[in-house]
C-alpha positions in Angstrom: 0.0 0.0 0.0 3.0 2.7 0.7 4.6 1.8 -2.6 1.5 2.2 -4.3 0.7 5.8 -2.9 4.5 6.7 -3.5 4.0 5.6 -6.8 0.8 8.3 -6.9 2.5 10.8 -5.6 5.3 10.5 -8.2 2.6 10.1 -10.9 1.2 14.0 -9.4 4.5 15.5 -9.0 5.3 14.2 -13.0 2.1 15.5 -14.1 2.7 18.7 -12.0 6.3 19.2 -13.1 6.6 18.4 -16.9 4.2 21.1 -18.2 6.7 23.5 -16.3 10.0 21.7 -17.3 8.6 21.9 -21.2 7.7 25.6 -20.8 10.9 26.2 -19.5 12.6 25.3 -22.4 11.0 26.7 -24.8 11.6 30.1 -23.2 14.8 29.7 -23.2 14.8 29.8 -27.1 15.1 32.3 -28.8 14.5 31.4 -32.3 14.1 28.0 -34.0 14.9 26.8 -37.4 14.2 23.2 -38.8 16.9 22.3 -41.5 15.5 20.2 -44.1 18.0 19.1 -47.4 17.4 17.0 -50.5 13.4 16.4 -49.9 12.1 16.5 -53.7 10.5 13.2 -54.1 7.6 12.2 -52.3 8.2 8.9 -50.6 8.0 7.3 -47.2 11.0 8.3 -45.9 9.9 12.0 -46.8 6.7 11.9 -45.4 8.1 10.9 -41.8 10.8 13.4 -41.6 8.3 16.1 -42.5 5.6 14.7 -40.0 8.2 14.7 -37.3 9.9 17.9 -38.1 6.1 19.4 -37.9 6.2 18.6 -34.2 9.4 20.5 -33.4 7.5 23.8 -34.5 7.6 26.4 -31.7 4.9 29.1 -32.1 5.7 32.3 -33.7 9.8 31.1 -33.0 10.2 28.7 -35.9 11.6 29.0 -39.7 11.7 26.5 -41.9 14.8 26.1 -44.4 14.7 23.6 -47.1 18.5 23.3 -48.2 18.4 22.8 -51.9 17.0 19.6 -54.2 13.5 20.5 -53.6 12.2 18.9 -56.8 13.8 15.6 -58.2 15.0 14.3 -60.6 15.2 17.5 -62.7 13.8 20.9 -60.8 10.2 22.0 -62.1 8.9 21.0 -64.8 7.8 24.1 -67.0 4.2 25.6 -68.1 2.5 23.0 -70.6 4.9 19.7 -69.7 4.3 16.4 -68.5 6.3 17.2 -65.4 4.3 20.2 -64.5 2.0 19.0 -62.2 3.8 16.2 -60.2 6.5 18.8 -59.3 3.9 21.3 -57.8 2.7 18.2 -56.0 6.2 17.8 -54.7 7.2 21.1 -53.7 3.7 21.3 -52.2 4.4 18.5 -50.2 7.0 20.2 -47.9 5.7 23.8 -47.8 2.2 22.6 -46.8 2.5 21.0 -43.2 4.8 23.8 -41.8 2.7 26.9 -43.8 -0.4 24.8 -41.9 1.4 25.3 -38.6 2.2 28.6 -38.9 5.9 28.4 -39.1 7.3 30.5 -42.5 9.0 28.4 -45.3 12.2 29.1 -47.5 13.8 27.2 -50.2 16.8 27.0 -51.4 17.6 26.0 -55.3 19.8 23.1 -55.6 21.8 22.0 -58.6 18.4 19.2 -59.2 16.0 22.2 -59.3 18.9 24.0 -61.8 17.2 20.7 -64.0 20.0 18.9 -62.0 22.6 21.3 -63.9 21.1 20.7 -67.6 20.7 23.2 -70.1 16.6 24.2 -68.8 18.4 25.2 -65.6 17.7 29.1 -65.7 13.7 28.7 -67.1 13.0 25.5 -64.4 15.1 27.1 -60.9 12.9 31.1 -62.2 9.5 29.2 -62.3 10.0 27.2 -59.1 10.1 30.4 -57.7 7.1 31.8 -59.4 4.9 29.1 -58.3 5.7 30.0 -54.8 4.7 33.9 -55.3 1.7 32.3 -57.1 0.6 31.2 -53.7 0.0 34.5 -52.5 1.6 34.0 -49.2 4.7 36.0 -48.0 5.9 33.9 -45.3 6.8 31.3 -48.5 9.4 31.7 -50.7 12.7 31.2 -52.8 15.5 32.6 -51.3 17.2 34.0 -53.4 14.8 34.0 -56.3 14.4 34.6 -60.1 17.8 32.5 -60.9 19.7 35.8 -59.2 22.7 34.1 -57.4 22.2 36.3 -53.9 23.6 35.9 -51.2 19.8 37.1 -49.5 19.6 37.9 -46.3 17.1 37.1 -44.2 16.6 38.6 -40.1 15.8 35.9 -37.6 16.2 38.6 -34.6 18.3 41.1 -33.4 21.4 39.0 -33.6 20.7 36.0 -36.0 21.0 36.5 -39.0 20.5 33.7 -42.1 22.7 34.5 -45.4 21.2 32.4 -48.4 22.7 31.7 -51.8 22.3 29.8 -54.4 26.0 27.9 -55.0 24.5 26.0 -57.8 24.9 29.1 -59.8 28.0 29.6 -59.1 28.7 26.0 -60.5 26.3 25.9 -63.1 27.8 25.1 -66.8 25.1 26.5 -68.6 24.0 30.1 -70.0 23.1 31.9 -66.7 22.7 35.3 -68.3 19.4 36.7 -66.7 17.6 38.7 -68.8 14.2 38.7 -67.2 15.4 39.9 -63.5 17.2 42.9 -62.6 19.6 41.1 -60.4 21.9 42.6 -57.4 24.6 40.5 -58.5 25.1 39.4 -62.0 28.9 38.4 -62.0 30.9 36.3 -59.3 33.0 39.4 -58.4 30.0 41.2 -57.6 28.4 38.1 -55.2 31.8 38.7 -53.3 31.2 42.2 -53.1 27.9 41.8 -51.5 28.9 39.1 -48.8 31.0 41.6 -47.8 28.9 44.3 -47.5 27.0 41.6 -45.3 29.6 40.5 -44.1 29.7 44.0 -42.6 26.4 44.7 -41.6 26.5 41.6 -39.4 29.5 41.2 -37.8 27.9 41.1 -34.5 25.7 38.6 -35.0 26.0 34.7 -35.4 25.5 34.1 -39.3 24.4 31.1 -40.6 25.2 31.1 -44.4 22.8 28.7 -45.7 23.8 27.0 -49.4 22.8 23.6 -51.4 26.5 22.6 -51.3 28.5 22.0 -48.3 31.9 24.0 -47.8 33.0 20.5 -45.8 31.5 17.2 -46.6 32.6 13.3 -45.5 30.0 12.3 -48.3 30.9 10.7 -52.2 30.7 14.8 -53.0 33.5 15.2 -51.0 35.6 12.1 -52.4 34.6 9.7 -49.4 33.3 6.1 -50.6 31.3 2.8 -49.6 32.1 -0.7 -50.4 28.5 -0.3 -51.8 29.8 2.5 -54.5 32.5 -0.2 -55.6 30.4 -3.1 -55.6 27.0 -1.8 -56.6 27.8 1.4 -58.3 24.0 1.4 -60.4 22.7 2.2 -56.5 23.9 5.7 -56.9 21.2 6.3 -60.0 18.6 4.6 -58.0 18.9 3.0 -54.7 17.1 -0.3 -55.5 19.9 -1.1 -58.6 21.4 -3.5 -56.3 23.1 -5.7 -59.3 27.0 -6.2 -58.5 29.3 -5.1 -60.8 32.8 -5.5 -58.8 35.3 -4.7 -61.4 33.2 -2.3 -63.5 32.0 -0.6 -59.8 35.3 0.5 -58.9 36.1 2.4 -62.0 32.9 4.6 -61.2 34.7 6.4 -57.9 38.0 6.8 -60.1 36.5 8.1 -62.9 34.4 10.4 -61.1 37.9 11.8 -58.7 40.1 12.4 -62.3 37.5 13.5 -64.3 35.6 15.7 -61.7 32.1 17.1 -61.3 31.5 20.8 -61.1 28.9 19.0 -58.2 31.9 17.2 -56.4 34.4 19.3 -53.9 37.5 18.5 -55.7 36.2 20.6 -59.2 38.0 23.6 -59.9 35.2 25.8 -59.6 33.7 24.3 -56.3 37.2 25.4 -54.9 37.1 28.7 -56.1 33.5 28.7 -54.8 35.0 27.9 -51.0 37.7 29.7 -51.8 36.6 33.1 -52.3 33.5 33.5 -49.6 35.6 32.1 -47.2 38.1 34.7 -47.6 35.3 36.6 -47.0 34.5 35.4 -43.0 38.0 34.2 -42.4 38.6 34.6 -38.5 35.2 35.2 -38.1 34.0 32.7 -35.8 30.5 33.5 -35.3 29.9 32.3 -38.6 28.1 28.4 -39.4 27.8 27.0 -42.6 24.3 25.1 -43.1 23.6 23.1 -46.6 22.6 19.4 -48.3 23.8 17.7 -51.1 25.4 14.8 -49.6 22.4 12.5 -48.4 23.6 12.2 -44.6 23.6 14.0 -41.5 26.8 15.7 -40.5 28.3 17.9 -37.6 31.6 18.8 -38.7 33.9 21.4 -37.2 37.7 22.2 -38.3 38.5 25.9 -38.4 34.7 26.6 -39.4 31.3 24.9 -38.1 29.7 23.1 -41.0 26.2 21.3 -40.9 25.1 18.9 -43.6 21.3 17.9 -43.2 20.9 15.9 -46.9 18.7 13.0 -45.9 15.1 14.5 -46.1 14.0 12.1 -48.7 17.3 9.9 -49.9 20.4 8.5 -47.8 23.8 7.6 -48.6 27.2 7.1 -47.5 28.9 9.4 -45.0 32.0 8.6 -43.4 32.7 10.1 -39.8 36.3 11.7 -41.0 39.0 13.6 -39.2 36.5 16.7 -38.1 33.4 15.4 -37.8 31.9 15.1 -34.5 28.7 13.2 -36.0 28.0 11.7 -39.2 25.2 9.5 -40.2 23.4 7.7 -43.3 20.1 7.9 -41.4 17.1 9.8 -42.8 16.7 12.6 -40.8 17.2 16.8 -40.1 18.1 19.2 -37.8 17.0 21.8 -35.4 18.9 24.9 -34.7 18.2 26.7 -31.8 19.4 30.1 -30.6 19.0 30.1 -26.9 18.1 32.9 -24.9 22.0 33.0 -23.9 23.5 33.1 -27.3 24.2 29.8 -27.4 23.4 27.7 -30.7 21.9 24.6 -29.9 21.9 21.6 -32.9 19.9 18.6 -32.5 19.8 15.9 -34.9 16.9 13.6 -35.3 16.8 10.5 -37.3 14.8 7.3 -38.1 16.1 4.2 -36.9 14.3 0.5 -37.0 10.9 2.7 -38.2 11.1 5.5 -35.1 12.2 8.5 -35.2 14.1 9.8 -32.0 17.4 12.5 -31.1 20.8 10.8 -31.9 22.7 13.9 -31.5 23.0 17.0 -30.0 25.5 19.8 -28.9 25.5 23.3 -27.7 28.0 25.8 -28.8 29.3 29.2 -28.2 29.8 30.5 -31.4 
């Protein structure tokens, strides 16, 4: 009889306590964004990241950041084509459930939604954009927008501030010339320019410059291989080819590091890319770098903080290397936080065995 009463008494003091304990935390945050990368294609494993990210919103505290490959395979598909309405079905797909929840909603073009770097890149990344104005809803858009490279910046507070740009521009190996929108930047010197000029304007608060493409990656974009990639090298085109081809597999990672891919970190102009913002920031340490592309969840920190949320709707090899203090293949996100004492919270979430639950977390004094 006095276990059972203890055990009522405990069951009170929970049901007192937890109410206060959650409201606790959530004042202590100042601003919340869900990180979201490479979710164009509407499958399971998209679905259940977007239901559970849906559950992190806090109330008039929370943005929403999709990180680039919002449409697969190929970005939008334009006015009058086949693709046309399944890719306003897909993009709907993510904006919906957070616009629904009151949380505001920003893309950022990838090199798939640049028609995964093909010559319709400038017409399919400027309509993705339109049919988000076409919604009629500011707290939803394309950031930055009309194929303009950027960098955009975007005010989460008094001292958070999100710098977006679109890096597949930079890369892009197409006709970029814009002659529909009057552009802030229209030449790679001139993007430089203006991330310094932001660079300036924010120096005293923590930036996170949010691209498609990672500055630091343990991924296959950043030269890092699976056995799978040798022996089942079809998986990378789609990730039920599972037909071995041993010998003929482990030419596909050579080929790809000598001949390289604008889209892999060893290309010329990648390095330029990295290069010349992060002359930019350099020794500025309030500064984290937020993108996809590789499709895995990584926490990486060298002489700069980097996060890689890629897994929104495909997963793929990532390699814990020298600086990463968390790397996973599991389908997930991850939640930023800027806490009430400047800190910057980052907690990753991920589905394992069918459940979704927190496999990593970390505060930080930027």
């Amino acid at each position: 009889m006095v276990l059972n009463s203890m055990n009522r008494i405990y069951l009170l003091v929970s049901f007192v306590l937890f109410p206060l304990l959650i409201s606790a935390q959530v004042d202590s945050i100042k601003s919340r964004i869900i990180l979201i990368g490479d979710a164009g294609e509407m499958d399971i494993q998209q679905g259940g990241v977007i239901k559970h990210a849906v559950s992190q919103i806090i109330s008039s505290k929370t943005t929403v950041i999709y990180l680039g490959d919002n449409i697969y395979p190929r970005g939008m598909g334009l006015p009058g084509s086949k693709e046309e309405k399944q890719t306003q079905e897909i993009i709907t797909s993510q904006y919906k459930p957070f616009r629904a929840a009151g949380a505001p909603v920003y893309f950022i073009p990838g090199n798939h939604d640049w028609d995964k770097s093909g010559p319709l890149g400038l017409a399919k990344i400027r309509r993705q954009g339109e049919f988000l104005k076409e919604q009629g809803d500011k707290q939803l858009a394309l950031i930055p927008d009309n194929a303009c490279p950027g960098p955009y910046e975007l005010n989460l507070g008094n001292d958070l501030v999100v710098i977006a740009f679109d890096s597949e521009w930079w890369l892009f190996p197409h006709d970029k010339i814009n002659t529909v929108a009057k552009c802030d930047c229209n030449t790679k010197d001139e993007v430089i320019n203006k991330f310094k000029l932001l660079y300036e304007k924010n120096r005293n608060k923590t930036i996170l410059l949010a691209s498609h493409h990672p500055f630091q990656t343990y991924g296959s974009h950043g030269g890092y291989y699976s056995w799978k990639d040798h022996i089942f090298p079809l998986t990378a085109v789609n990730h039920d080819l599972y037909i071995p081809l041993p010998v003929i597999g482990s030419l596909y990672p050579l080929m790809r590091s000598v001949f390289k891919n604008p889209e892999d970190q060893g290309h010329k102009l990648y390095q330029e890319m990295i290069g010349r913002i992060d002359s930019v920031f350099s020794g500025f340490n309030k500064l984290v770098h937020v993108a996809g592309h590789d499709h895995g969840l990584q926490f990486i920190k060298s002489n700069q903080w980097q996060v890689v949320s890629g897994s929104g709707a495909k997963h793929s090899y990532v390699r814990k290397g020298k600086h990463a203090l968390y790397a996973s293949t599991l389908p997930g996100y991850v939640v930023v936080d800027q806490l009430v004492n400047n800190y910057l919270s980052f907690t990753y979430y991920a589905q394992r065995d069918g459940k979704f639950e927190q496999v990593y977390h970390i505060q930080c004094k930027l």
